[in-house]
C-alpha positions in Angstrom: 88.9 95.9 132.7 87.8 99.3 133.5 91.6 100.7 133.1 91.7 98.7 129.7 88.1 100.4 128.5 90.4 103.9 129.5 93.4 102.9 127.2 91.4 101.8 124.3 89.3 105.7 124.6 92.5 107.5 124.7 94.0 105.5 121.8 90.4 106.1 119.9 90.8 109.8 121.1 94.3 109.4 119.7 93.0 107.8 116.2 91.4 111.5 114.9 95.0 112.8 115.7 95.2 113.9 112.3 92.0 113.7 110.4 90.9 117.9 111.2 92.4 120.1 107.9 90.8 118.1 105.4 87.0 117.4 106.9 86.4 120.7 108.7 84.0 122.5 106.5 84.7 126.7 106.0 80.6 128.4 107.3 79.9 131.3 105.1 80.3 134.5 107.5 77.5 134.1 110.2 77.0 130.4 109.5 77.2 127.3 112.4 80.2 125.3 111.4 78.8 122.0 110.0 79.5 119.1 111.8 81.7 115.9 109.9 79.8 113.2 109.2 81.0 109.8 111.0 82.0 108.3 107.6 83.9 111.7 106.4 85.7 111.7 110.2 86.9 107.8 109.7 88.0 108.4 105.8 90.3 111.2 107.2 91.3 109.7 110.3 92.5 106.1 108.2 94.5 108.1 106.0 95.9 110.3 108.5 96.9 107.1 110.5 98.8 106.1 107.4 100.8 108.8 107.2 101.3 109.0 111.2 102.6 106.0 110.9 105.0 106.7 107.9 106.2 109.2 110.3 106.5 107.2 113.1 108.3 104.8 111.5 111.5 107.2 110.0 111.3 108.1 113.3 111.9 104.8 115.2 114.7 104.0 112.2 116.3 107.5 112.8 116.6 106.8 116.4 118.0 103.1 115.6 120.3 105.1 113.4 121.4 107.4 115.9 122.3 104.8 118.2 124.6 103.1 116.1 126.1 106.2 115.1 126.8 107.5 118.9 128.7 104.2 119.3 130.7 104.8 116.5 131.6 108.4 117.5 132.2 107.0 120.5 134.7 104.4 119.1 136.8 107.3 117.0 136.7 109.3 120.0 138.7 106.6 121.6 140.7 106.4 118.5 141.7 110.3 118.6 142.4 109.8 122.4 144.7 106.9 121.0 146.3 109.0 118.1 147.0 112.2 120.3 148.9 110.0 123.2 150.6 108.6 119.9 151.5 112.0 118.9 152.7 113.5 122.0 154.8 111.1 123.0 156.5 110.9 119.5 156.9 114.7 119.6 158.6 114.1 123.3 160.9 111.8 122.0 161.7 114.6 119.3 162.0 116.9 122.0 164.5 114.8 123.7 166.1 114.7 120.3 166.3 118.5 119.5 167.7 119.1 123.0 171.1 116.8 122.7 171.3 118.3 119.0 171.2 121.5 120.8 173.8 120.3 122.9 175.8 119.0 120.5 176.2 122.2 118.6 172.8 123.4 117.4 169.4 121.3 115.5 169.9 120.3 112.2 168.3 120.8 109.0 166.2 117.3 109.3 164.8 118.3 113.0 164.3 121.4 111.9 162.1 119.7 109.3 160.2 116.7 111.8 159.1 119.8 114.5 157.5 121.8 111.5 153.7 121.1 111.5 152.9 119.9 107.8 154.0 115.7 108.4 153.3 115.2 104.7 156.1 118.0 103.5 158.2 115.8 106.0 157.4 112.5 104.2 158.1 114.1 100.7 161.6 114.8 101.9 162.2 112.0 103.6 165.6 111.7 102.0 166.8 114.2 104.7 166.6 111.8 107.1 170.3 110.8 105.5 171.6 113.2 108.0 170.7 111.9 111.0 171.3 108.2 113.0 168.6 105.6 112.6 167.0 105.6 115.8 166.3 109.8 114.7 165.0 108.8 111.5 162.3 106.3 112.9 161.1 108.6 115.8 160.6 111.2 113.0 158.7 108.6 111.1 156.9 107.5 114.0 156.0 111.6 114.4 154.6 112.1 111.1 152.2 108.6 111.3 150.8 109.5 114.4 150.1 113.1 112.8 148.4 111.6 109.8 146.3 109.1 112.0 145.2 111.8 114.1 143.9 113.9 111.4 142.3 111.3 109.6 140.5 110.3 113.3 139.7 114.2 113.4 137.8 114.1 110.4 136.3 110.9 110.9 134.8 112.0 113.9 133.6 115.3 112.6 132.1 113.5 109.5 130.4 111.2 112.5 129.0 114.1 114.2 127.7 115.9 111.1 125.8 112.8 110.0 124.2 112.3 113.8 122.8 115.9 113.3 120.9 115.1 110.7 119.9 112.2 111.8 118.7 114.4 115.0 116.8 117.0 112.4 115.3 113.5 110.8 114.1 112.6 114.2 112.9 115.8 115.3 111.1 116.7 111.7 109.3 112.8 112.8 108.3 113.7 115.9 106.9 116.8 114.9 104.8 115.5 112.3 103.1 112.7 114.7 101.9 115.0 117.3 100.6 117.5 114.6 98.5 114.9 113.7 97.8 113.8 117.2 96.9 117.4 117.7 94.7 117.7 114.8 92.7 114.2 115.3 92.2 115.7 118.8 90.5 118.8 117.2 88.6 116.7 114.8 87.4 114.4 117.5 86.2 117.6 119.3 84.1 118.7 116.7 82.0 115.8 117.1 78.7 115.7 119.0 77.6 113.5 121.8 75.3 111.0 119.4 78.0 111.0 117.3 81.0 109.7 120.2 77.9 107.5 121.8 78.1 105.5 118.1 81.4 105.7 118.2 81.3 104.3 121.6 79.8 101.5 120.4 81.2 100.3 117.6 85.0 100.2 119.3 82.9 97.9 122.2 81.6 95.8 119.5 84.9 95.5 117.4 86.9 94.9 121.1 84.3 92.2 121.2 85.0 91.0 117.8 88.5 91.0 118.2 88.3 89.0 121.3 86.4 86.5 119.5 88.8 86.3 116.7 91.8 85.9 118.6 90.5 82.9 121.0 89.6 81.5 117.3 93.1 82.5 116.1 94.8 80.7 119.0 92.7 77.4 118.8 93.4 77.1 114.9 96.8 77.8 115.7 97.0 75.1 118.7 95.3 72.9 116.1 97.7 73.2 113.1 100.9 72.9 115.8 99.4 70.0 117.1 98.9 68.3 113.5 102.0 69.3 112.9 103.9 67.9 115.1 102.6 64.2 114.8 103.0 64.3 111.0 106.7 65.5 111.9 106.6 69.1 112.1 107.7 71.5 108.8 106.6 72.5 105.5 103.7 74.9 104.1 101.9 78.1 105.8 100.2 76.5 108.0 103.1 74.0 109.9 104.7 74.3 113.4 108.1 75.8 113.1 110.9 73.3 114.9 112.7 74.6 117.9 109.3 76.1 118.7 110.8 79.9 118.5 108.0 80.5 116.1 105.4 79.4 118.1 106.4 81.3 120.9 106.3 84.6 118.9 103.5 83.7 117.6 101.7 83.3 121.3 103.3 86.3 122.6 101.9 88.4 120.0 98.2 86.8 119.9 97.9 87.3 123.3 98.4 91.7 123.0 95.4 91.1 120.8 93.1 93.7 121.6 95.6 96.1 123.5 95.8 99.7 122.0 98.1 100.9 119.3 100.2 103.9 120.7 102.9 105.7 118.3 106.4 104.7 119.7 105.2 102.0 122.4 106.4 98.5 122.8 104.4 97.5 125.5 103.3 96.0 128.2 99.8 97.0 127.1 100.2 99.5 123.8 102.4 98.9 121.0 103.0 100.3 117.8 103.6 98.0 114.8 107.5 97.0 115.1 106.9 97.8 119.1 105.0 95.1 119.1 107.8 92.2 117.0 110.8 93.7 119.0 109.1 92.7 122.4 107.6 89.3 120.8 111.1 88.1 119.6 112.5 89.6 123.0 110.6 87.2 124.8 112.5 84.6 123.1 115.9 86.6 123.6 116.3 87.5 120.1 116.5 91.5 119.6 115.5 93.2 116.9 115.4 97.1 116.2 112.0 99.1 117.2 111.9 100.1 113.6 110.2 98.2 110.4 112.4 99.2 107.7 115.4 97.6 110.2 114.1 94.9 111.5 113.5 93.8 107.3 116.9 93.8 107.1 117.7 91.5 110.7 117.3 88.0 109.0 116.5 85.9 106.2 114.3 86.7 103.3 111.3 84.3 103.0 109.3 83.6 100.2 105.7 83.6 100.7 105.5 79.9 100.0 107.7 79.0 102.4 106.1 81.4 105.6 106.3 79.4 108.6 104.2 81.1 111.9 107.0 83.7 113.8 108.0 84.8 110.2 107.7 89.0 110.3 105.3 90.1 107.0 106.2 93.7 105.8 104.4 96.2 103.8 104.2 99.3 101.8 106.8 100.5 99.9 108.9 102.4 101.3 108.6 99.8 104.2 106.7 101.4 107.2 104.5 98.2 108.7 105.3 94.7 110.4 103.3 92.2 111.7 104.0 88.1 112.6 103.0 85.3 110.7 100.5 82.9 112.1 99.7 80.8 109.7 96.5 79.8 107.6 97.4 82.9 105.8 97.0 85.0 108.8 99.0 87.9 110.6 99.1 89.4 113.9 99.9 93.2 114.3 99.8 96.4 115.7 97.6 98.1 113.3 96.5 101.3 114.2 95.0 103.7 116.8 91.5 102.6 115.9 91.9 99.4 115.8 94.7 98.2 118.2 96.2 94.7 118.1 94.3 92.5 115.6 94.5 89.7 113.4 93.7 89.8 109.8 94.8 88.1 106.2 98.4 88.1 105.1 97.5 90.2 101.9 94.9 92.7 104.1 97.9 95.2 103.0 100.3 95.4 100.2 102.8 93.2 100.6 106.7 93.6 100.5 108.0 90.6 101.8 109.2 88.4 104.5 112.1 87.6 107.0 113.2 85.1 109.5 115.4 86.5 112.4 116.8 83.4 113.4 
């Protein structure tokens, strides 16, 4: 308990990461720097979650991005490893080729051609090749293909790499902006005095407390509505037990982080950010999803919200930056934020962009 009490202060600490630029009040010269008020210090600090968050999020999608992108430069690496054999052996048959010309009395015009290092000015005048046997003309052929597949592979790759660095600057620009904000919630949480973090104290022991309450709740209902559920046949509406029982098993997973801390960037075992928190609840049913909102919206099924069954990931915003799991009775679980943790709260607590089924 007592290294649970820890978390939750550092995550609280963590929720004024970005709240200082906008409350700290200017003294006139010679004047005590006023002190925020509670209320101006938790305006600031929600919005500045918000936008830690937006953050956050391009940052878990560019690293999602990036991953893909390294296995497909790793994939036309592999290709132009392919295309150069290709090539060198071609040009070592041609080599062969040239040398019993050379025997023979000297390289013709058409070799003279193949070894020249433009392959399309090659294929143009292909009508050379009129000169030579058949088996000559299709090792030339077989020259100037391998040519053009390794440049194309060339630029494939460096197309691949360019687009990786940006995604890297993407990343990076992310990062930065989080632990700014981190940085300047700290600074803002500083300014505060000791009646002040006392209050603050106790209102994150009574919300823990709430939140405890309302998930014990949350799991009964939820045990309830399965359980009805089931004898009527299973099925239908917000509030029914999804068959197979993947959805149920989500939905356990994720009640049961309620009241862990919300940490940019985790996914567990006890902090979690928003799509930290659904990648590890539908790994624990061994389906994977990307650690990133805007991804994992596109990893199944669109739902409408008449048809939400409990498992069901809810997004929000627009651009997409926030998941949480359906769990029915027009409920959600999620990873909200830094003050607040894992929590459960109304389906339309946020604005709502839709719903998917990853299975």
């Amino acid at each position: 308990m007592a290294t649970h009490r820890r978390t939750f202060r550092r995550s609280l600490v963590t929720a004024f990461v970005a709240a200082v630029g906008a409350v700290v009040l200017v003294p006139q010269v010679g004047e005590a720097a006023p002190r925020p008020t509670l209320d101006q210090v938790k305006a600031e600090v929600a919005a500045l979650q918000a936008q830690a968050e937006v953050s956050q999020e391009k940052l878990n999608e560019a690293q999602f991005a990036m991953a893909a992108g390294q296995r497909t430069l790793a994939q036309i690496n592999a290709r132009v490893a392919r295309s150069q054999a290709a090539v060198d052996a071609a040009q070592r048959q041609v080599g062969q080729l040239a040398s019993a010309a050379y025997r023979s009395g000297g390289i013709d015009q058409t070799l003279q051609l193949l070894m020249a290092d433009n392959p399309t000015q090659f294929l143009d005048q292909a009508s050379t090749l009129d000169g030579v046997s058949r088996h000559q003309g299709d090792v030339m052929r077989q020259v100037a293909v391998a040519k053009q597949r390794l440049g194309q592979d060339k630029l494939a790759a460096s197309q691949e790499l360019a687009q990786l660095t940006t995604l890297r600057n993407t990343a990076a620009a992310a990062y930065a902006d989080v632990q700014s904000r981190e940085r300047a919630a700290q600074a803002l949480y500083d300014q505060l005095s000791a009646a002040q973090r006392a209050e603050l104290a106790r209102e994150a022991a009574a919300q823990r407390a709430r939140e405890a309450a309302a998930a014990r709740a949350e799991r009964a209902s939820y045990v309830a509505r399965s359980s009805r559920s089931q004898v009527r046949g299973g099925g239908g509406g917000t509030g029914g037990h999804y068959n197979g029982s993947i959805g149920s098993r989500v939905v356990a997973f994720a009640l049961a982080q309620v009241g862990d801390s919300y940490v940019y960037g985790a996914s567990g075992p006890s902090s979690w950010d928003c799509s930290g928190l659904t990648m590890r609840a539908y790994a624990s049913v061994g389906i994977s999803l990307p650690h990133s909102a805007a991804a994992q919206f596109g990893s199944g099924r669109h739902i409408s919200p008449s048809s939400l069954q409990p498992g069901d990931l809810v997004f929000y915003y627009s651009p997409i930056h926030h998941v949480g799991i359906y769990i029915g009775g027009g409920r959600i679980v999620h990873a909200a934020n830094p003050s607040v943790g894992v929590e459960t709260t109304s389906l339309y607590s946020m604005p709502f962009s839709g719903a998917v089924r990853p299975y």
